[in-house]
C-alpha positions in Angstrom: 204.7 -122.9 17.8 202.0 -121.5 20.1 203.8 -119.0 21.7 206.6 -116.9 20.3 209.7 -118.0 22.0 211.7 -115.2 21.6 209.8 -111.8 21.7 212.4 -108.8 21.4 212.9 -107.0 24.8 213.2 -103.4 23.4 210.0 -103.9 21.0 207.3 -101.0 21.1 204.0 -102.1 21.8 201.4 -101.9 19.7 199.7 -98.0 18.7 197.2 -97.6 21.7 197.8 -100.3 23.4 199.6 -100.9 26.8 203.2 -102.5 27.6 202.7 -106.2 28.2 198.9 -106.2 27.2 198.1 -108.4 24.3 196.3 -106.4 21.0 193.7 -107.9 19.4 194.3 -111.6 18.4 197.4 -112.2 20.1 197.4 -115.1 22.4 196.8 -113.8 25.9 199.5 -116.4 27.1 203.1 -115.2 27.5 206.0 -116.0 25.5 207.8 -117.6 28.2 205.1 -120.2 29.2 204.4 -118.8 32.3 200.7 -118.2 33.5 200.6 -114.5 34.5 198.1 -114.8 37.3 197.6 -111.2 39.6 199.8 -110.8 41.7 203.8 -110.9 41.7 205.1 -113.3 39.4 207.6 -115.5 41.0 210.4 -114.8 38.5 210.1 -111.3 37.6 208.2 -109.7 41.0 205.5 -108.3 37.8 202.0 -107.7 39.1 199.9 -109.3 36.3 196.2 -109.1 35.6 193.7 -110.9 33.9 190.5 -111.3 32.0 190.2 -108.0 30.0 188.2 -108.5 26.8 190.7 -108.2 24.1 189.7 -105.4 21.4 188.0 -107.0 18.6 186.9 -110.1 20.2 183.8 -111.3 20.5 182.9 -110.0 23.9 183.5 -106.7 23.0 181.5 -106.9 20.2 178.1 -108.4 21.9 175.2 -105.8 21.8 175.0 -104.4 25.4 178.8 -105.2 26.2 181.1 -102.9 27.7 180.0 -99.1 29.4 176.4 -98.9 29.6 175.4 -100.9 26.7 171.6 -102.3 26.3 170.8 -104.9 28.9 173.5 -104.2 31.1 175.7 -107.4 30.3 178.4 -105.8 31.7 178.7 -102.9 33.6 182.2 -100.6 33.9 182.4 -98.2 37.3 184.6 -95.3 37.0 188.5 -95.5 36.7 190.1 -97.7 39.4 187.7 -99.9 40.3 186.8 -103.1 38.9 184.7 -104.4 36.1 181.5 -106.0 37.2 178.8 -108.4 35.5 174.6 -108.3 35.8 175.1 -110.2 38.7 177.5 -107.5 40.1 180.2 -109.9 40.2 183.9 -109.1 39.8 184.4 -110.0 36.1 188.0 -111.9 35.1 191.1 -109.5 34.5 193.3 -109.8 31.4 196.3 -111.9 31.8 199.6 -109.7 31.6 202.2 -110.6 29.1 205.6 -110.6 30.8 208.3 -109.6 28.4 211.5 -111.4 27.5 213.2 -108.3 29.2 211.6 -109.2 32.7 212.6 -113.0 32.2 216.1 -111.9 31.6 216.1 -109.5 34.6 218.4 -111.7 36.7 220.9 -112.7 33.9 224.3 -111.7 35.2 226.5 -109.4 32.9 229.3 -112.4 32.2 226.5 -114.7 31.3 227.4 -116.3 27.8 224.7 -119.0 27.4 221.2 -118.4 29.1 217.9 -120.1 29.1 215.3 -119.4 31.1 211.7 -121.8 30.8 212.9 -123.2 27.7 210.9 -125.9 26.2 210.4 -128.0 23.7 207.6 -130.1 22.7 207.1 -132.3 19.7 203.3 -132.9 19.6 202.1 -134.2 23.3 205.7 -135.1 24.0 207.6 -132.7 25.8 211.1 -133.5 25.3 212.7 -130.5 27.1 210.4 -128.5 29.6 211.2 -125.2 31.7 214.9 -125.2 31.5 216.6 -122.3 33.2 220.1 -122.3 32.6 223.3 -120.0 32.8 226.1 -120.6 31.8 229.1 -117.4 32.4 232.0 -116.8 30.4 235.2 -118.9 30.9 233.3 -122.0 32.9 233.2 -125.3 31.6 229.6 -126.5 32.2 229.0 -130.3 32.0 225.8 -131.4 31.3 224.9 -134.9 32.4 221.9 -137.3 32.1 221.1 -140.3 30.4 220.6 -141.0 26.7 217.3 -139.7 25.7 217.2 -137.2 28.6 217.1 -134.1 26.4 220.6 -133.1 26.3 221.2 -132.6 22.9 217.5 -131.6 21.7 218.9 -128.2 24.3 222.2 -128.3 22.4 220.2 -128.0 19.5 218.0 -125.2 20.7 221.1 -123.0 21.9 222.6 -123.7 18.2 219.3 -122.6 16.5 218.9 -126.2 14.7 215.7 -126.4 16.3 212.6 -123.8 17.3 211.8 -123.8 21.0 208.2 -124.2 21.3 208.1 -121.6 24.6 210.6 -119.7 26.6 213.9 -117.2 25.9 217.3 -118.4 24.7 220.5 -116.2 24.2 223.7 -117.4 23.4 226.1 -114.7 23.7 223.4 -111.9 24.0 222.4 -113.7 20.5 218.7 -114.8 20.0 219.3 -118.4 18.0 215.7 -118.8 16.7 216.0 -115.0 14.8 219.9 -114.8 14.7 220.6 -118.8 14.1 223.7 -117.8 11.4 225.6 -114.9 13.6 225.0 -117.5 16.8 226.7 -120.0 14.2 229.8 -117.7 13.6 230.3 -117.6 17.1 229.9 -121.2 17.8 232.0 -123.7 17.7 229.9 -127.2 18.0 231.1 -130.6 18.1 228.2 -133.3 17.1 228.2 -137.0 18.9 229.3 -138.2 15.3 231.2 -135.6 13.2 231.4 -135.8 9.7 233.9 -135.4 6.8 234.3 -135.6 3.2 236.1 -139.0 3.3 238.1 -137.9 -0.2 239.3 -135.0 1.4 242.4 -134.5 4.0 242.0 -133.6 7.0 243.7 -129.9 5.4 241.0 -129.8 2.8 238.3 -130.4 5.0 239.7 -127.2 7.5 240.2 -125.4 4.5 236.2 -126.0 3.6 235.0 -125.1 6.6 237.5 -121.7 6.9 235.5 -120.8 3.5 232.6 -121.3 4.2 233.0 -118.8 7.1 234.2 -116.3 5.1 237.5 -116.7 6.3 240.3 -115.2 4.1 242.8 -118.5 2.3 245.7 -116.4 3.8 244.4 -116.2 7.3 243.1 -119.6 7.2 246.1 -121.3 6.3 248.2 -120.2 9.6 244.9 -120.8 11.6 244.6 -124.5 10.0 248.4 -124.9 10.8 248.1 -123.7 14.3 245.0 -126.0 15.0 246.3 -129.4 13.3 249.2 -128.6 15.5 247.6 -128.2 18.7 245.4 -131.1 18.1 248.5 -133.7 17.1 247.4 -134.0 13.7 250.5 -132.7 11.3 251.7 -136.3 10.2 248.1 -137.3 9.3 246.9 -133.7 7.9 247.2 -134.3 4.3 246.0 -138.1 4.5 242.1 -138.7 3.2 239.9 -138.5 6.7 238.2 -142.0 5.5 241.3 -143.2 6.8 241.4 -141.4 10.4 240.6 -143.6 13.7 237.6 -142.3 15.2 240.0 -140.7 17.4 241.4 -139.2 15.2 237.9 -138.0 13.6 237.1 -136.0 17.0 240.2 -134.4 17.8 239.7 -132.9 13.5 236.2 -132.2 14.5 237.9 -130.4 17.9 240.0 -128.2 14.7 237.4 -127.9 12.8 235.2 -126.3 15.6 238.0 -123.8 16.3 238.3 -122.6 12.7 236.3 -119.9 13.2 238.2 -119.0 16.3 235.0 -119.0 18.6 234.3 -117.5 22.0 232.2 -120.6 23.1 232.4 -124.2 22.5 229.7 -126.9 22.5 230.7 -130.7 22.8 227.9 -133.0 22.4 229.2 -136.9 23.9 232.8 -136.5 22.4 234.3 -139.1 23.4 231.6 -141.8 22.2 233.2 -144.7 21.0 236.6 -143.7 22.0 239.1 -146.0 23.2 240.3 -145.5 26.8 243.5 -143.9 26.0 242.2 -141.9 23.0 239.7 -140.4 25.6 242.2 -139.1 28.4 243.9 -137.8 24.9 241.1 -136.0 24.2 240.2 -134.7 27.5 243.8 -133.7 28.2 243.9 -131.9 24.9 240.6 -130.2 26.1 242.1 -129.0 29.3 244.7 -127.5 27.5 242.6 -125.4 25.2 240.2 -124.1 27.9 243.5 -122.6 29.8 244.9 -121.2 26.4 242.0 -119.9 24.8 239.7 -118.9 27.7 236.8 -120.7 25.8 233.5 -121.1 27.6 232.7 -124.8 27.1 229.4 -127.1 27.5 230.2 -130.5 27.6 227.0 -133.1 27.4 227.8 -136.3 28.1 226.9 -139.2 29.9 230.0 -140.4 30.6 231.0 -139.3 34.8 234.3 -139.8 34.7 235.1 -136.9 32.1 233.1 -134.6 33.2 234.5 -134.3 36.8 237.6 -133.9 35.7 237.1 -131.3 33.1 234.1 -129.3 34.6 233.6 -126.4 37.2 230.4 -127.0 37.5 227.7 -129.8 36.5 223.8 -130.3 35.8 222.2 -133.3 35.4 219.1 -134.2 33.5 216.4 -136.4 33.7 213.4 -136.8 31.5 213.7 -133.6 29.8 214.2 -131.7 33.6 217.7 -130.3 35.2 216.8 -131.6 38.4 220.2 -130.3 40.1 223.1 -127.9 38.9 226.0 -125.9 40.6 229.6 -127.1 41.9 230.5 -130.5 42.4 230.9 -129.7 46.5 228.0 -127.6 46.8 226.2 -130.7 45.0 227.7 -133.2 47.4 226.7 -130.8 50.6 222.9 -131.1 49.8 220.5 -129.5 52.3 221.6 -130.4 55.5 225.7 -129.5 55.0 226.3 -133.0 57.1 229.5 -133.7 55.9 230.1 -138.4 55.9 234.0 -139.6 55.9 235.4 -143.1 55.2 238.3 -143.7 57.8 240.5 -146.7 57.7 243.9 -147.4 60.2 246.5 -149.3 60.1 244.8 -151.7 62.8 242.4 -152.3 64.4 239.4 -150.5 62.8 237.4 -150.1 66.4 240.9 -147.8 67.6 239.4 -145.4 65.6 236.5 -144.4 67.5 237.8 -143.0 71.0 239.7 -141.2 69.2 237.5 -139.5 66.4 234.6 -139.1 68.8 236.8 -136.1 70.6 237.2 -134.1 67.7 235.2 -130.8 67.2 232.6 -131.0 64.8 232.5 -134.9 64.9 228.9 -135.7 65.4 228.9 -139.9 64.7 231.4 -142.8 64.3 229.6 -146.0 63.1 230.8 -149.1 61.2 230.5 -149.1 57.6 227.8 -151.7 56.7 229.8 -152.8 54.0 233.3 -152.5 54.4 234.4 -154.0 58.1 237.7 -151.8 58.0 235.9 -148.6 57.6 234.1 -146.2 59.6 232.0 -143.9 58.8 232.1 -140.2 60.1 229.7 -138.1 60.3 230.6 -134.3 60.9 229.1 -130.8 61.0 231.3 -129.3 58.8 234.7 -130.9 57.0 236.1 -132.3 60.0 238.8 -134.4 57.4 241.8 -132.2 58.9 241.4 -132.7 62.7 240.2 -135.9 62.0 243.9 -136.6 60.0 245.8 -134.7 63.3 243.9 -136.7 65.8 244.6 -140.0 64.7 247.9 -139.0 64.0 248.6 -137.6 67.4 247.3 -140.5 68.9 250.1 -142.4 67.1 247.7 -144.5 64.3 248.6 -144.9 61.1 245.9 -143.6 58.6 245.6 -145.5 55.1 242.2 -144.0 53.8 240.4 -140.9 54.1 237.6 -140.0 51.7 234.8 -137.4 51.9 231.4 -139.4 50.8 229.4 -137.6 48.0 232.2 -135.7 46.1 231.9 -138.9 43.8 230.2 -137.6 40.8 228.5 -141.5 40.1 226.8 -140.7 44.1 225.9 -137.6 42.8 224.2 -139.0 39.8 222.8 -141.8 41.8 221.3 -139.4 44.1 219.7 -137.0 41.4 218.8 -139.3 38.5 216.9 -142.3 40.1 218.3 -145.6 39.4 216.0 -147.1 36.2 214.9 -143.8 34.9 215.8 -143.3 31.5 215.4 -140.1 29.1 212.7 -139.6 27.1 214.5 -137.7 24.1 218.0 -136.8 22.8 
């Protein structure tokens, strides 16, 4: 890497030197990636500066440099004023290192999983760049995005699979890159395509996984029953996985995850390659573990229709960005907080605008392009209610009422173009 990702908020500084000024042959970049220029940074509000020779290099080394040296290369005036040159110009000002503590100022105090600039680059391809993220305890985040976008290559990073090449990553106030196996303990992680030892049972394979964390054969055994039980897997626990549908495979991998009895939960495309009524299984099964176990939960996926229905709130990603991120409605309310409603009667669909355009808040009635029974209402605010009453007063009979934009496959329309595709998984 050329930066250290990760730099330890509560480290000393270097004997003699100042906080957040690099020593002698450290890279005068920060760890973050961010380019301290003076002034505030943007993040953090830290004044940085710039340009100071660093000790030892070989500026400060060349005959005449520094205070009153031969041939006046460079000439220092007293303390508080600026460094000048022969030509009495202003010389550049070291940049200012801002620490991991200042990138994490803003990091709430129930945030499990945070990133902030987090990127990763293999050679000139960046496959993850600037990713802030947070993620607080007891949500269920769902990340979204094509294949290839970079969803699991940040999966990876938050597991400590993989080094960040810039920026600060803590999962559970854990530092992955220096701390990969106590982030693991915590974990539990569901790949695309879990894995078994196909000449075990599903009970063996538990059992592995409870030793290899340590986990005591007494206390593993009630946890293993308690798990096979909640993920409908007693008949077929002491049957060889090799035999398991691959419906049966996730909802192990689901037990296997929970083993350890984790605080957080990472789920990386689960139901790939799941029929249709093995995925509401799984999602329902899910649903039910969230509620019973409080687990925090990120969800990548690519699949829409899961995700709304299991997540509080969404990101999506496109070629290696998170272009967008937050609740489903705030999502849907964009900018402008115009709020579009599909209306259809029981008649004629013309009725409907006399009517509608006397309702407060209604700014627009217009014909649907596309659909000659609907029209399209265009509000201030969420005008659905009074819109329902009025057409109901006026004695219509109303068959369809939707608020444009809550659909998550608009929202992904409207953040991910249509024909961009990731660049890395």
């Amino acid at each position: 890497m050329t930066d250290e990702p990760t730099t330890p908020a509560d480290a000393d500084p270097p004997s003699g030197a100042a906080p957040g000024v690099p020593e002698a042959g450290e890279p005068a970049s920060d760890p973050t990636g961010a380019d301290a220029a003076t002034g505030p940074d943007a993040a953090t509000g830290v004044t940085a500066v710039r340009g100071l020779a660093r000790r030892g290099s070989r500026q400060s080394r060349r005959p005449g440099a520094g205070t009153g040296g031969a041939g006046g290369a460079a000439t220092a005036t007293r303390a508080g004023s600026a460094a000048t040159d022969g030509a009495g110009r202003e010389a550049p000002r070291a940049r200012r290192r801002v620490t991991v503590a200042e990138v994490l100022a803003d990091v709430p105090e129930d945030a499990v999983i945070v990133t902030r600039r987090l990127t990763k680059q293999y050679g000139d391809f960046t496959a993850v760049e600037r990713l802030d993220l947070t993620i607080r305890r007891g949500e269920v985040f769902g990340l979204l995005g094509p294949n290839g976008a970079g969803k699991t290559t940040t999966v990876l990073m938050l597991l400590g699979l993989t080094e960040p090449t810039k920026g600060v990553v803590r999962v559970l106030g854990l530092d992955p890159v220096r701390e990969p196996l106590a982030v693991k303990r915590r974990v539990g992680y569901l790949p695309d395509n879990v894995g078994f030892y196909g000449g075990m049972t599903g009970r063996e394979n538990l059992r592995y996984t409870a030793r290899l964390n340590g986990i005591a054969r007494s206390d593993a055994e009630a946890i293993i029953d308690e798990l096979l039980a909640e993920v409908r897997l007693e008949d077929a626990a002491d049957k060889r996985a090799d035999t398991y549908s691959r419906g049966m495979r996730q909802r192990l991998g689901i037990a296997d995850a929970l083993v350890k009895q984790p605080s957080v939960l990472i789920l990386d495309e689960p139901t790939i390659a799941i029929d249709p009524s093995g995925v509401e299984e799984l999602l329902a099964l899910l649903r039910r573990l969230v509620q019973e176990r409080s687990l925090t939960v990120l969800l990548s996926s690519h699949i829409l229709g899961q995700v709304q229905s299991l997540c509080d709130r969404v990101g999506f990603f496109s070629a290696g960005h998170l272009v967008a991120a937050g609740p489903l409605d705030e999502l849907a309310g964009g900018s402008d907080r115009h709020v579009e409603l599909e209306v259809a009667i029981d008649g004629p669909p013309s009725d409907i605008d006399p009517v509608v355009r006397r309702v407060p808040g209604v700014t627009d009635v217009s014909p649907d392009p596309k659909e000659e029974r609907l029209r399209i209402v265009t509000g201030s605010s969420d005008v659905a209610a009074p819109v329902a009453a009025a057409l109901a007063a006026a004695g219509l009979t109303l068959i369809h009422l939707r608020r444009r934009g809550t659909d998550l496959l608009e929202l992904y329309r409207k953040y991910v173009p249509e024909g961009v595709d990731g660049r890395a998984r």
